[in-house]
C-alpha positions as CSV (number, residue, x, y, z in Angstrom):
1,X,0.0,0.0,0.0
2,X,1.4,3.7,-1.2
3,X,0.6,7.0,0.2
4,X,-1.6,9.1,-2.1
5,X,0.1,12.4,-3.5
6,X,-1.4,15.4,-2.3
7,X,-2.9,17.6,-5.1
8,X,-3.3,21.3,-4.2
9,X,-5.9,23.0,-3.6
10,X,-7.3,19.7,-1.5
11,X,-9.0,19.3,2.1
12,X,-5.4,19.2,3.3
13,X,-4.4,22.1,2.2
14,X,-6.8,23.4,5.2
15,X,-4.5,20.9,7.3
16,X,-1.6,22.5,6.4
17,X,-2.4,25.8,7.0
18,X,-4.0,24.7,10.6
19,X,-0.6,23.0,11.7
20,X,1.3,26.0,10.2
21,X,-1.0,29.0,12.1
22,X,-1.8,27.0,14.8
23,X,-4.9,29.2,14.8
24,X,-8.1,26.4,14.6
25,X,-8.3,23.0,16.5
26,X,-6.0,21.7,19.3
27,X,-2.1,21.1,19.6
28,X,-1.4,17.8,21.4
29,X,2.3,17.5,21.3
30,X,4.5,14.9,19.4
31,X,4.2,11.8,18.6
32,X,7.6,9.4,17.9
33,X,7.7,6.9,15.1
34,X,10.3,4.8,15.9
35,X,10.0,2.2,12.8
36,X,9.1,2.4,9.4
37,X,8.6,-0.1,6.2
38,X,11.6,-0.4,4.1
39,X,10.3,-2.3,1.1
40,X,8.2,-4.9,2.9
41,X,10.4,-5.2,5.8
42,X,10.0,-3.2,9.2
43,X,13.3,-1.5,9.8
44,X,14.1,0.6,12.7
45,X,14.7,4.5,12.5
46,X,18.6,5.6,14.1
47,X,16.7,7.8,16.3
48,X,12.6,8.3,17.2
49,X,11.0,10.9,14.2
50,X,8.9,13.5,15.8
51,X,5.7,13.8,14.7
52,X,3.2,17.1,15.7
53,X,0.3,16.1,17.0
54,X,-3.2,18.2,16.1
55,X,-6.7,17.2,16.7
56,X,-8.7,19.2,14.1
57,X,-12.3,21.0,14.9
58,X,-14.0,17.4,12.8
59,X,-11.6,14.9,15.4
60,X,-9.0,13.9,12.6
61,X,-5.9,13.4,14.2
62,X,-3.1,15.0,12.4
63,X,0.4,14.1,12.1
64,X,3.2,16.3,10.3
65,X,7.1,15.9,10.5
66,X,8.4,19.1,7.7
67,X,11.6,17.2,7.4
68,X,10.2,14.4,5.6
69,X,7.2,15.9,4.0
70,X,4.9,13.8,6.2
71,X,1.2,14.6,6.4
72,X,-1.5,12.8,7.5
73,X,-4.9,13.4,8.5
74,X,-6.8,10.5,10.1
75,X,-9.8,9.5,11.7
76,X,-7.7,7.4,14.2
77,X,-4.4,7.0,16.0
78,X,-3.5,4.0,14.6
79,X,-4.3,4.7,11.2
80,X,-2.6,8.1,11.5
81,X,1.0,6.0,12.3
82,X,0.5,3.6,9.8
83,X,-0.2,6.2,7.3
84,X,3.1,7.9,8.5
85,X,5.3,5.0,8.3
86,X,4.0,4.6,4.7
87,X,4.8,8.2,3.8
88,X,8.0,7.4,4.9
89,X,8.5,4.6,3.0
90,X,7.3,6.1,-0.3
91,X,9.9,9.0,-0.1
92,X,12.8,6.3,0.7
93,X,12.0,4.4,-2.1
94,X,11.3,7.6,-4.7
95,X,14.6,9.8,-3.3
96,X,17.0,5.9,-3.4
97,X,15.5,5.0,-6.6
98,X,18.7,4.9,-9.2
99,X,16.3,4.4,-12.1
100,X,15.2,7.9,-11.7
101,X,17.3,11.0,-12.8
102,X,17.6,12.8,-9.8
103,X,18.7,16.3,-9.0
104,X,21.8,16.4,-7.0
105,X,19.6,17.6,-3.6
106,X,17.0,15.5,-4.3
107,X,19.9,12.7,-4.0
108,X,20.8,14.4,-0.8
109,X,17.5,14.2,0.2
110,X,17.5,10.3,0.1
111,X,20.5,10.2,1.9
112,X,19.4,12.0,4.6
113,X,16.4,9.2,4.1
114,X,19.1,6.4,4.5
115,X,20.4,7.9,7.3
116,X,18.0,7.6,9.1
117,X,17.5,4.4,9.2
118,X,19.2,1.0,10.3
119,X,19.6,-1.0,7.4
């Protein structure tokens, strides 16, 4: 299972701005991921990933992390990891993927990916 893109303007986009203004719903914290699906194996992360924690004005929990471009908007907890893990997993696998013809920071980009976790 992949993360869908995000295509702007999109109910998210509302998300966005709510993490980035702080200005509707609640702020809970952080959440840590501490593991994430390389391929179809579970692989540990070097050190726990913070995730912010919102509870939006409809109940959706919402988890961001800006360093990896994760955003998720969830009607549960659980799902809302999951979700995050798989984000993680799809940028991995698109910013490590040698049949593409990557920029040279979009190469840094999935080393900083690799980095970050045990292989």
């Amino acid at each position: 299972m992949t993360a869908k893109p995000i295509i702007f303007p999109s109910p998210l986009s509302d998300t966005i701005m709510q993490a980035r203004n702080g200005d509707r719903g609640e702020e809970y914290g952080v959440i840590f991921l501490h593991s994430v699906f390389i391929g179809e194996e579970m692989k540990k992360l070097k050190k726990p990933l913070p995730l912010t924690l919102n509870i939006a004005e409809n109940g959706y929990i919402q988890l961001a992390n800006t360093e990896y471009s994760i955003l998720v908007s969830s009607p549960n907890v659980k799902e809302a990891i999951e979700e995050a893990q798989l984000q993680f997993s799809d940028g991995f696998g698109f910013f490590n993927n040698p049949a593409l013809n990557l920029s040279p920071a979009a190469k840094a980009r999935g080393e900083r990916f690799k980095d970050a976790v045990w292989i």
